[in-house]
Every structure is written in C-alpha cells, then in structure tokens.
N, CA, C and O atoms as CSV, one atom per row, in Angstrom:
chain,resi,resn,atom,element,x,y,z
A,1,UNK,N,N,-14.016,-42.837,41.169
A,1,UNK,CA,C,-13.586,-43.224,39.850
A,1,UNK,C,C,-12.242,-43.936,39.928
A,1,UNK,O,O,-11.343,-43.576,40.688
A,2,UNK,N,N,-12.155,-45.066,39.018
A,2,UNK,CA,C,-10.959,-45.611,38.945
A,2,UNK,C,C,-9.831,-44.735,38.128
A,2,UNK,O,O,-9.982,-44.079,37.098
A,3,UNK,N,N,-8.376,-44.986,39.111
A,3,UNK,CA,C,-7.093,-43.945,38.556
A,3,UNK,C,C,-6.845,-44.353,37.355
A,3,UNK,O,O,-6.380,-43.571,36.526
A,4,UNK,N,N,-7.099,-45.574,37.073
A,4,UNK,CA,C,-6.772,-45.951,35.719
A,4,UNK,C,C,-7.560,-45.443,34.213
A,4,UNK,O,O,-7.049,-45.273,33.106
A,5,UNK,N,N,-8.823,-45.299,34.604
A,5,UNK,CA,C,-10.041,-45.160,33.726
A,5,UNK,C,C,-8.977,-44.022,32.990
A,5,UNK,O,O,-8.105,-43.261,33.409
A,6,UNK,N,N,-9.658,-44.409,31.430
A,6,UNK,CA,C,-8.435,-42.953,30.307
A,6,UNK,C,C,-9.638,-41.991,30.341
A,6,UNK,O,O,-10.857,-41.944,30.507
A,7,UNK,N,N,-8.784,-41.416,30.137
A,7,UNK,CA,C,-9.076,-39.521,30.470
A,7,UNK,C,C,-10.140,-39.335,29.592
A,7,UNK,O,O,-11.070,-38.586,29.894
A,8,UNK,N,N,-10.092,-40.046,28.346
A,8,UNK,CA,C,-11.529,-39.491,27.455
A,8,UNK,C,C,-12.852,-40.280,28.069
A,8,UNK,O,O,-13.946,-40.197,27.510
A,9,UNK,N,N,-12.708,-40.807,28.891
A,9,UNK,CA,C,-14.073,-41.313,29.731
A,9,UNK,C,C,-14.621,-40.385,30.381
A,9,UNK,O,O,-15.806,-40.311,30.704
A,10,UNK,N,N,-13.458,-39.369,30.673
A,10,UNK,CA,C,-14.288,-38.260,32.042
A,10,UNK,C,C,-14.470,-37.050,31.129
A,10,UNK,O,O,-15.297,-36.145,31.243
A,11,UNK,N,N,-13.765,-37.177,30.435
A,11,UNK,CA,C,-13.824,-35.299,29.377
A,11,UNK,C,C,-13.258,-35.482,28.185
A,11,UNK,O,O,-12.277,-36.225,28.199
A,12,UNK,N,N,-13.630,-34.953,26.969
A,12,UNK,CA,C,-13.268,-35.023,25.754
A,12,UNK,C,C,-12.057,-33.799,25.985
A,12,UNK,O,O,-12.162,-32.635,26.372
A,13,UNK,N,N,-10.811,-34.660,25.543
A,13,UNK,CA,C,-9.449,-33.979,25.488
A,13,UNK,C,C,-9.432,-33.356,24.067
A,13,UNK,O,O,-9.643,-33.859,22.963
A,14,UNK,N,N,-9.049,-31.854,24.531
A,14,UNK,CA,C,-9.012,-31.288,22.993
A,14,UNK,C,C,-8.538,-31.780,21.772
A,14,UNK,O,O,-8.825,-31.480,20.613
A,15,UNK,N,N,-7.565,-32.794,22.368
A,15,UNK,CA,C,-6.668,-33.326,21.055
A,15,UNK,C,C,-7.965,-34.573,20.354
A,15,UNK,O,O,-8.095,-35.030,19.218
A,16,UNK,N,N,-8.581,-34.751,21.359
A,16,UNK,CA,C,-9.587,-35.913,20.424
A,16,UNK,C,C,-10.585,-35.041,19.632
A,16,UNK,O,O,-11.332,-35.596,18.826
A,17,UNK,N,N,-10.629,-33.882,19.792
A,17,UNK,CA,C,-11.677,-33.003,18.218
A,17,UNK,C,C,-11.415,-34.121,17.620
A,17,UNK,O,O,-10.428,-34.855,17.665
A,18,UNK,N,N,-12.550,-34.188,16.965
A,18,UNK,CA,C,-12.587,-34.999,15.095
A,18,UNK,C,C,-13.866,-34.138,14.351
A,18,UNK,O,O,-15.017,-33.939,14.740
A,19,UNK,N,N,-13.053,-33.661,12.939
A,19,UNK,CA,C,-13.972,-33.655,12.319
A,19,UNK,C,C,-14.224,-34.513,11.489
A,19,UNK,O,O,-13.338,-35.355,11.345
A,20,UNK,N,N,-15.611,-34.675,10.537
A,20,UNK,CA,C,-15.769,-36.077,10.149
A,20,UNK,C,C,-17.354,-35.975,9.058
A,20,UNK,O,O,-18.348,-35.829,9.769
A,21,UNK,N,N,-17.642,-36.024,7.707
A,21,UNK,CA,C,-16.432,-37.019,7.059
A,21,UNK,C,C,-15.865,-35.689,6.453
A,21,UNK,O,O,-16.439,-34.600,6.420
A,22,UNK,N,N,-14.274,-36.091,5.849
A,22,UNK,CA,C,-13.286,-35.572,5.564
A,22,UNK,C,C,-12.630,-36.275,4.878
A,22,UNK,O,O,-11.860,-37.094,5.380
A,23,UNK,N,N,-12.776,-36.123,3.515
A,23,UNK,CA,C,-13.211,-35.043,3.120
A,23,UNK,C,C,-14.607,-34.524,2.957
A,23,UNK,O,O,-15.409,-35.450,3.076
A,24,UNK,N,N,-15.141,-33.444,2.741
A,24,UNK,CA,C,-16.528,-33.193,2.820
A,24,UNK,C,C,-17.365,-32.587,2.081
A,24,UNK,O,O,-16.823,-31.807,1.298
A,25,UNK,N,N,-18.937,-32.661,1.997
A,25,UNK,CA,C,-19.387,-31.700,0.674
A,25,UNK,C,C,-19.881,-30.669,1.131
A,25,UNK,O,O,-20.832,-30.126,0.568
A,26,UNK,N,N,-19.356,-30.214,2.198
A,26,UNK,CA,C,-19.919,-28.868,2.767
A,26,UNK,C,C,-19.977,-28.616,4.227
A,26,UNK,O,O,-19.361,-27.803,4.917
A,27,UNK,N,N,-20.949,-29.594,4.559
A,27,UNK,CA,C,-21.455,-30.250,5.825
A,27,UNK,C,C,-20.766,-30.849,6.401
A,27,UNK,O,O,-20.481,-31.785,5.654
A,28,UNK,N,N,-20.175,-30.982,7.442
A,28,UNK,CA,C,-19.581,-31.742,8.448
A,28,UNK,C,C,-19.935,-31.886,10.514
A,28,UNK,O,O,-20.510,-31.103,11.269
A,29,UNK,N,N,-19.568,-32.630,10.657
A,29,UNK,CA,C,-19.698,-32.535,12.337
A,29,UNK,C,C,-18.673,-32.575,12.961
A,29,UNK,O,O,-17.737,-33.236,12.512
A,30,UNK,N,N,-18.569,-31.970,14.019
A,30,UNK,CA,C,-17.661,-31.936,14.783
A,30,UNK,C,C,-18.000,-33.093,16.214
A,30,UNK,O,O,-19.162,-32.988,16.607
A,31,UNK,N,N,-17.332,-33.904,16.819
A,31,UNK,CA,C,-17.580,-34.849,18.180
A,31,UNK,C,C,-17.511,-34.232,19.306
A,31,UNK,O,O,-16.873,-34.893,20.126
A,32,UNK,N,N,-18.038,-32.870,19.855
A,32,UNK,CA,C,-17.834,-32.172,20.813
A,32,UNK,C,C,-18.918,-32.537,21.899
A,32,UNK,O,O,-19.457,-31.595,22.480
A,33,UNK,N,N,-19.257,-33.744,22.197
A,33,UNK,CA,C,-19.591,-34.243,23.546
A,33,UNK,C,C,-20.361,-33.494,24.091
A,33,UNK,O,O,-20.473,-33.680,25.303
A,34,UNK,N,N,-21.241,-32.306,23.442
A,34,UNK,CA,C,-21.662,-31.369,23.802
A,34,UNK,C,C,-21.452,-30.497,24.300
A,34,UNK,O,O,-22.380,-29.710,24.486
A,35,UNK,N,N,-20.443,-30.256,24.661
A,35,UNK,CA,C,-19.319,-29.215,25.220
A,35,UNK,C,C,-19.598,-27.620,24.615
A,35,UNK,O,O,-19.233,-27.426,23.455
A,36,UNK,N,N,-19.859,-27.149,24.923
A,36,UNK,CA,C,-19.894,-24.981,24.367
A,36,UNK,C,C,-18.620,-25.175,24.040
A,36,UNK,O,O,-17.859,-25.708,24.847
A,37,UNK,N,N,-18.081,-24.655,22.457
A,37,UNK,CA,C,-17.300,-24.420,21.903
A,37,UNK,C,C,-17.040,-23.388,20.771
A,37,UNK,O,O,-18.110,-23.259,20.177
A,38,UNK,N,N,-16.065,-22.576,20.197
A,38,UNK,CA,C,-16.029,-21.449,18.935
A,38,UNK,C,C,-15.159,-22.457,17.890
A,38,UNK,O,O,-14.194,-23.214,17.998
A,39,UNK,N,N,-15.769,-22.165,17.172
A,39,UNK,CA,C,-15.146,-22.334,15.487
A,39,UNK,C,C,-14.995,-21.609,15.123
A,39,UNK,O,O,-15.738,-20.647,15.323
A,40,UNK,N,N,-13.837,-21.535,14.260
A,40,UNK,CA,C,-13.283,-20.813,13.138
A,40,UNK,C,C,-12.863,-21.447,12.132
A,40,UNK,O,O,-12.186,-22.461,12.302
A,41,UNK,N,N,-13.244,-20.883,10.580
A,41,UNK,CA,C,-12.783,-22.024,9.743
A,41,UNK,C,C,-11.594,-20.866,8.480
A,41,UNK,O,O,-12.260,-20.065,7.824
A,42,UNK,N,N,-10.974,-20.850,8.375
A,42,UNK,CA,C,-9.711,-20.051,7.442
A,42,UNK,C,C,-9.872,-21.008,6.164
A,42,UNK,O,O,-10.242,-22.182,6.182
A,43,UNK,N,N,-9.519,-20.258,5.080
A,43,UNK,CA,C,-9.094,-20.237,3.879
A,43,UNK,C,C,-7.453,-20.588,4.225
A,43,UNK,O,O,-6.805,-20.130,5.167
A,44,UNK,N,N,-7.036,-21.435,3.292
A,44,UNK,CA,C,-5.252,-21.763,3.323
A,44,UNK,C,C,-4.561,-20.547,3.276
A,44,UNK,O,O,-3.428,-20.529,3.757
A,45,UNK,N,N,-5.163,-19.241,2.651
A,45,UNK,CA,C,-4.370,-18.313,2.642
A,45,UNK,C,C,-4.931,-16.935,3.829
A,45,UNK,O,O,-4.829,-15.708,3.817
A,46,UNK,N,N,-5.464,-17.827,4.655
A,46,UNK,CA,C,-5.749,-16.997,6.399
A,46,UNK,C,C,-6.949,-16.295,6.258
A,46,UNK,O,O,-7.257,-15.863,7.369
A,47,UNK,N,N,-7.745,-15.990,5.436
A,47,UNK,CA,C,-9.099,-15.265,5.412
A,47,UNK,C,C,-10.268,-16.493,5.928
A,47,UNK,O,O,-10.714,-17.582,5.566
A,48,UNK,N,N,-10.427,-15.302,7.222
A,48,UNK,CA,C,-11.604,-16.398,7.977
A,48,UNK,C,C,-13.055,-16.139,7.256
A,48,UNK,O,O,-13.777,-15.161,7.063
A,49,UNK,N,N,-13.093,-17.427,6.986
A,49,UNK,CA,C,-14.558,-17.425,6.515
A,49,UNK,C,C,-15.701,-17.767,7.201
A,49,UNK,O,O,-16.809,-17.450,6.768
A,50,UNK,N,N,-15.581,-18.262,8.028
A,50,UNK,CA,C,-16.513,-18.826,9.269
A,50,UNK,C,C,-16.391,-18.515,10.413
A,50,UNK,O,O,-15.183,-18.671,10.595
A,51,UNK,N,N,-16.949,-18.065,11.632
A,51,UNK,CA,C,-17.023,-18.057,12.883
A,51,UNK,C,C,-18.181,-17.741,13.950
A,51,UNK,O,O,-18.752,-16.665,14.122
A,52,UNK,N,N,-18.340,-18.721,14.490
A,52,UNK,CA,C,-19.615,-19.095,15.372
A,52,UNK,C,C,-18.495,-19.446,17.229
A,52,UNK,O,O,-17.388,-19.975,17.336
A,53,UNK,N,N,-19.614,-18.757,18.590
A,53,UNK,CA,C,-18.688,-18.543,19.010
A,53,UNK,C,C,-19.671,-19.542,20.218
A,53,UNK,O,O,-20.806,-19.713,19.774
A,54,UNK,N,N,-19.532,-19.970,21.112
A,54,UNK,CA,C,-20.452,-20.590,22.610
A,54,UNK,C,C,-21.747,-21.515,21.555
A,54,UNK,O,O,-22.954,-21.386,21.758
A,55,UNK,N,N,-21.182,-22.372,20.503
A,55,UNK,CA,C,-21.742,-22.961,19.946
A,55,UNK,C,C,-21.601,-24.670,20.894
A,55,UNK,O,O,-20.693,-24.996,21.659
A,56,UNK,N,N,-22.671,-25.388,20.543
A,56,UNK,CA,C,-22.823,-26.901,21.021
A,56,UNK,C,C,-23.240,-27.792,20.039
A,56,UNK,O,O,-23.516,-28.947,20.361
A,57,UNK,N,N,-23.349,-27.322,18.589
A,57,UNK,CA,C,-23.922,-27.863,17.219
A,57,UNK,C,C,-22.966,-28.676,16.799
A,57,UNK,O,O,-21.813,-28.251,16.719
A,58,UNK,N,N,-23.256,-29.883,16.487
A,58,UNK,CA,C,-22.501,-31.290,16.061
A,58,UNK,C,C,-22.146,-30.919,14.530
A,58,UNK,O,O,-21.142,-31.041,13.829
A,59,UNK,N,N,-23.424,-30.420,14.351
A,59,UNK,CA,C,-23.476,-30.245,12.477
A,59,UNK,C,C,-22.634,-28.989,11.890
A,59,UNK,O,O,-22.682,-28.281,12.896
A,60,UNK,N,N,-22.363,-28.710,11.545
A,60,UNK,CA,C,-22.036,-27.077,10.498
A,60,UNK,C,C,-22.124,-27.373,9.155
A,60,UNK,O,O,-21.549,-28.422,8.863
A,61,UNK,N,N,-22.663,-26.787,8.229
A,61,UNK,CA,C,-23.030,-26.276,7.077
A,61,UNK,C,C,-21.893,-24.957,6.534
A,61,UNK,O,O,-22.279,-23.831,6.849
A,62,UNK,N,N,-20.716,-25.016,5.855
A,62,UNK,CA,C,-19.915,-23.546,5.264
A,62,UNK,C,C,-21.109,-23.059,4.186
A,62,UNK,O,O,-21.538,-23.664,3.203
A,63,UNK,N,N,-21.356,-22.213,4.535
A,63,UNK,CA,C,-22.170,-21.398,3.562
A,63,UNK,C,C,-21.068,-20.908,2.287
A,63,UNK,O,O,-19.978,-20.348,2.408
A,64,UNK,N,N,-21.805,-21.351,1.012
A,64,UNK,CA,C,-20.996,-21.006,-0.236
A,64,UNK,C,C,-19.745,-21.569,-0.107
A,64,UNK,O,O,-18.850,-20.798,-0.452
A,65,UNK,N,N,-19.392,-22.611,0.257
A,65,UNK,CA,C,-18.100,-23.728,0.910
A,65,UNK,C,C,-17.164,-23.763,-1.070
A,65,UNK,O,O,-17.887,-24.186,-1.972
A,66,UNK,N,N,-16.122,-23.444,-1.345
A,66,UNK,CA,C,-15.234,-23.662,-2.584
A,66,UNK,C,C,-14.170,-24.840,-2.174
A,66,UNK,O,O,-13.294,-24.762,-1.313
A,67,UNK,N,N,-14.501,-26.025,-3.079
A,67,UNK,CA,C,-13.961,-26.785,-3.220
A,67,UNK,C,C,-12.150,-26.435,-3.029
A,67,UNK,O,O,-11.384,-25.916,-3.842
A,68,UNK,N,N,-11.901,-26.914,-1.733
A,68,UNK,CA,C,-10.569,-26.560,-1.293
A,68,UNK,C,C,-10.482,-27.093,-0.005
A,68,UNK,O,O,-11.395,-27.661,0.593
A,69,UNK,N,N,-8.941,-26.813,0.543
A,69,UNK,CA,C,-8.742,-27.220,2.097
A,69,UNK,C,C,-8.778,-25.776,2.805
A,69,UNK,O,O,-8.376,-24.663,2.468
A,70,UNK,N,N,-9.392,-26.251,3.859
A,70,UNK,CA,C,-9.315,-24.728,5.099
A,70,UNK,C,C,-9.010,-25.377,6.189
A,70,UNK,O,O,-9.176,-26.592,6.289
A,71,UNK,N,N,-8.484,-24.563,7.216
A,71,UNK,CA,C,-7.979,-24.408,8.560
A,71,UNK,C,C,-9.105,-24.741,9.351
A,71,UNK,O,O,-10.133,-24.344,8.801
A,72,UNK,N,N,-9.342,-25.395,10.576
A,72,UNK,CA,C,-10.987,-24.909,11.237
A,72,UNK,C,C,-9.860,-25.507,12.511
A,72,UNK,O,O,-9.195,-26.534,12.641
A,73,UNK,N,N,-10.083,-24.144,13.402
A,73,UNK,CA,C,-9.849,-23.794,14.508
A,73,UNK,C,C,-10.638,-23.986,15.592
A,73,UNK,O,O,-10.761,-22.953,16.251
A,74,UNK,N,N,-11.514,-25.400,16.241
A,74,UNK,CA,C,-11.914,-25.404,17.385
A,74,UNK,C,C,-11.254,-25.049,18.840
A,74,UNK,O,O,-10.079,-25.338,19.062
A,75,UNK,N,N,-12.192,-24.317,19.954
A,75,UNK,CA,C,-11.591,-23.740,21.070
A,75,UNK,C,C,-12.576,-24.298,21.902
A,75,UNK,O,O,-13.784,-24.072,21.824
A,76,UNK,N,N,-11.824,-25.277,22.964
A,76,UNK,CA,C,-12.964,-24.936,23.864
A,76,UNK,C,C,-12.206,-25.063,25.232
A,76,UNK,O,O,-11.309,-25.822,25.599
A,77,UNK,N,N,-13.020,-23.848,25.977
A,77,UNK,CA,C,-12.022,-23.116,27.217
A,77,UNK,C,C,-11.256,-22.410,26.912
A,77,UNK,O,O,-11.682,-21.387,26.378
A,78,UNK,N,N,-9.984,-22.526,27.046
A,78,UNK,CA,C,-8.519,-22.133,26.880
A,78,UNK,C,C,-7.960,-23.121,25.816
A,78,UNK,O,O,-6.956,-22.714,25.231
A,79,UNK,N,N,-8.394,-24.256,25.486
A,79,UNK,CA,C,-7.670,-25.507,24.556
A,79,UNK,C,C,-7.882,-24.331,23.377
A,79,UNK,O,O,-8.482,-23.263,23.500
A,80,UNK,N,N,-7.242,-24.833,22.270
A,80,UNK,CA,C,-7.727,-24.929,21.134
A,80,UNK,C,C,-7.057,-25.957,20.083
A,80,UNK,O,O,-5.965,-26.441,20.380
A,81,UNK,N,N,-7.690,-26.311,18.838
A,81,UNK,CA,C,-6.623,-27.402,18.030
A,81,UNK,C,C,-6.925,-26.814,16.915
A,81,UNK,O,O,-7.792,-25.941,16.898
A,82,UNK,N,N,-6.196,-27.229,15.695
A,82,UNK,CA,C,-6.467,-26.507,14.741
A,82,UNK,C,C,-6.589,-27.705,13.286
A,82,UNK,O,O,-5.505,-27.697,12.701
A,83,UNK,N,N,-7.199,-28.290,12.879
A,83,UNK,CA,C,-7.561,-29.548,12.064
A,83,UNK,C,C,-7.984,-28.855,10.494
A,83,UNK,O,O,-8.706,-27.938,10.103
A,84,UNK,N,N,-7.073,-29.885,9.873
A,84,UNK,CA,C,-7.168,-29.547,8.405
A,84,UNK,C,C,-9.052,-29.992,7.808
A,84,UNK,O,O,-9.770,-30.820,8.368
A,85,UNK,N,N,-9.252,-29.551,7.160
A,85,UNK,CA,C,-10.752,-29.425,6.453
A,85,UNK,C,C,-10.664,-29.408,5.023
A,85,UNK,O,O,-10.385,-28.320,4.520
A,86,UNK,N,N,-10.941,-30.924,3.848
A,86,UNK,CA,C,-11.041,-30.930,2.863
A,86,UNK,C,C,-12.535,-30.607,2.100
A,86,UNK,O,O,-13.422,-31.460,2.123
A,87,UNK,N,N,-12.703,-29.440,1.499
A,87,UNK,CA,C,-14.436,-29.865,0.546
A,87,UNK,C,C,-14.437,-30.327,-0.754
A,87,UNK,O,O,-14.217,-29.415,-1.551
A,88,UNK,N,N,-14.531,-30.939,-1.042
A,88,UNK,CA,C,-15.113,-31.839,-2.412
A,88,UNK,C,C,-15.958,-31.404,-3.138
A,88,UNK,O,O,-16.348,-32.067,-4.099
C-alpha cells in the first residue's frame, strides 16, 4: 500500500461516524463500513433510551422517537464518538 493513501481508504476512523439524514424522522443510518459496533442513544437530560451492542445495521429505527435532540454514542473497539441526533 501506498504511505500516502489517507487513512479512511484502509479503515473507517472513528471520527468519520456520520449519522445521516439529520435531522431525522426517526430512522436514520449510521456509515459504519460494516464494522461490529454498540450504540447508545441518550435523551439531553442523560436517560438512555436506546442500546444495541456487536451491531453491523446501517439502519436504526428509535422506537417511540419524541421530537427532540439526543446524544448517540457510537463505539467501535475502544474508539468511541459521541454525535448530536435531531428528530423532527
């Protein structure tokens, strides 16, 4: 492999998570390259409402999702990032 080639060619760098679209009506995907990963998704005021753990699902669905922003905490390995989440 070339030294130059950028790093998201060989492995999705935690910092490139995207979730998407965002804002959202419930449903969203995450770009996890297929990678085994845990979600967590928090309420602004820290009550986790979601968590799925050695997941590889692009899609997620918040069950009973209230129009608001939440926290969603992707991990994968040891990384983790923590990306704001609007629902509409």
């Amino acid at each position: 492999m070339a030294e130059n080639a950028p790093k998201t060619s060989i492995a999705l760098d935690i910092n490139d998570i995207a979730l998407y679209p965002n804002p959202s009506n419930g449903t969203f995907f995450i770009n996890n390259s297929n990678k085994i990963y845990a979600i967590e998704i928090y309420s602004i005021i820290g009550q986790k409402i979601f968590e799925e753990e050695n997941s590889t699902r692009s899609a997620i669905t918040l069950p009973n999702s209230v129009k608001r922003t939440y926290l969603v905490r992707v991990s994968i390995g040891s990384d983790s990032v923590i990306k704001k989440l609007i629902i509409n």
